[in-house]
C-alpha positions as CSV (number, residue, x, y, z in Angstrom):
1,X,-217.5,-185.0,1.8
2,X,-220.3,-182.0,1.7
3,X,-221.0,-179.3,4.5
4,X,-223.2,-176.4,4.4
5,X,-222.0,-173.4,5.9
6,X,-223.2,-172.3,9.1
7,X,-224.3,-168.3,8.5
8,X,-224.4,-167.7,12.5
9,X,-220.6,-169.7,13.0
10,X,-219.2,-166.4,14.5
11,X,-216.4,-167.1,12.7
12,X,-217.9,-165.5,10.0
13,X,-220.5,-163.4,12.0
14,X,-219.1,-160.5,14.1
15,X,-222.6,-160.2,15.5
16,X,-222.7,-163.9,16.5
17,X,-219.2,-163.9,17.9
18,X,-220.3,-161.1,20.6
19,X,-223.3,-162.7,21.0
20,X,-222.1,-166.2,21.9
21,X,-218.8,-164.4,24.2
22,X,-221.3,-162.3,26.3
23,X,-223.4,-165.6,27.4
24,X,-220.3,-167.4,28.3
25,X,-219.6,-164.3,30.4
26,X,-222.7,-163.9,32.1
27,X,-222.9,-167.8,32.4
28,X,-219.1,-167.9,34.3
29,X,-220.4,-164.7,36.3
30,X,-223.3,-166.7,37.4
31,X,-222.3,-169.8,38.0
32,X,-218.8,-168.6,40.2
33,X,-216.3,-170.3,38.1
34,X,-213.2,-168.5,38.5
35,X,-211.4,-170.7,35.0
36,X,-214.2,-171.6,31.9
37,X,-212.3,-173.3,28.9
38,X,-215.1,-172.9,25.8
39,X,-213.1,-172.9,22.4
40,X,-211.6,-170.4,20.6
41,X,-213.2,-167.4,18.2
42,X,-211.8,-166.4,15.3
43,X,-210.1,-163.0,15.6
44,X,-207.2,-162.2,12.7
45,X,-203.6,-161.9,13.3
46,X,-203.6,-163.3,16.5
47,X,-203.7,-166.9,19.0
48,X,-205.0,-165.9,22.3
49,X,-203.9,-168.8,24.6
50,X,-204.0,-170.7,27.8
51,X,-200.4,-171.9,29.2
52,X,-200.2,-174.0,32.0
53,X,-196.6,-174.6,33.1
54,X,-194.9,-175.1,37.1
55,X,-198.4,-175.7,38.5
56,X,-199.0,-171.9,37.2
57,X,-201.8,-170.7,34.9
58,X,-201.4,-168.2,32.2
59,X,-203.3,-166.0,29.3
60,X,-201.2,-165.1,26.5
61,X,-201.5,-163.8,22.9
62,X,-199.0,-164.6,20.5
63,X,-199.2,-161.6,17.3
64,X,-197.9,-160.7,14.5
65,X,-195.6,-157.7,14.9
66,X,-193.5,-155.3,12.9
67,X,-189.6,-155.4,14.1
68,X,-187.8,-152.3,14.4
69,X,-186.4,-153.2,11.1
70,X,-189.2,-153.4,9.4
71,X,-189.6,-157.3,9.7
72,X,-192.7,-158.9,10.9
73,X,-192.1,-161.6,13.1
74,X,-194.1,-163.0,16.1
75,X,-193.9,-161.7,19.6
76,X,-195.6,-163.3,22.7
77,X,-197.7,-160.8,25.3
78,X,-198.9,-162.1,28.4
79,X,-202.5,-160.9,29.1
80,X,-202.9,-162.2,32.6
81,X,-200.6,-164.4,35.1
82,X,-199.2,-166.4,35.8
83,X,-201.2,-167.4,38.6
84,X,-200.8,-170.4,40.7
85,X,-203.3,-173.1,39.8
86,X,-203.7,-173.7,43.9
87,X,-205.3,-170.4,43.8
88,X,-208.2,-171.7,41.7
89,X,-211.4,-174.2,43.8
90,X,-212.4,-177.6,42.2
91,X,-215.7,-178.7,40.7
């Protein structure tokens, strides 16, 4: 198989990536949707997620962290929820 690279993928255009996140931002803003689900970007030592689990929704980041003993291991952070999916309207 043969690709050519994409120079505007903004996972390997910083400039792109903002780009590309603030018109998913102002498109959610305008169009009222309280949940958009439109990929992933690719940010380093990181995996920003969406858990859904007991009819709750949640955004977490799971990150590579240094122990208190010096070893790295990976830690979960929740960045917002969990929030009950009832909470959210229907399209």
């Amino acid at each position: 198989m043969t690709g050519i690279a994409d120079p505007t993928s903004p996972a390997k255009n910083y400039t792109e990536l903002i780009k590309i996140e603030g018109r998913t931002k102002k498109w959610i803003t305008k169009n009222d949707n309280l949940i958009t689900v439109v990929g992933h970007t690719q940010l380093p030592r990181s995996i920003t997620g969406i858990e859904i689990e007991d009819s709750t929704i949640s955004l977490t980041k799971w990150q590579i962290v240094t122990s208190e003993n010096g070893n790295l291991k990976i830690d979960r952070f929740m960045l917002g929820g969990p929030t009950k999916l009832s909470v959210y309207k229907t399209v």
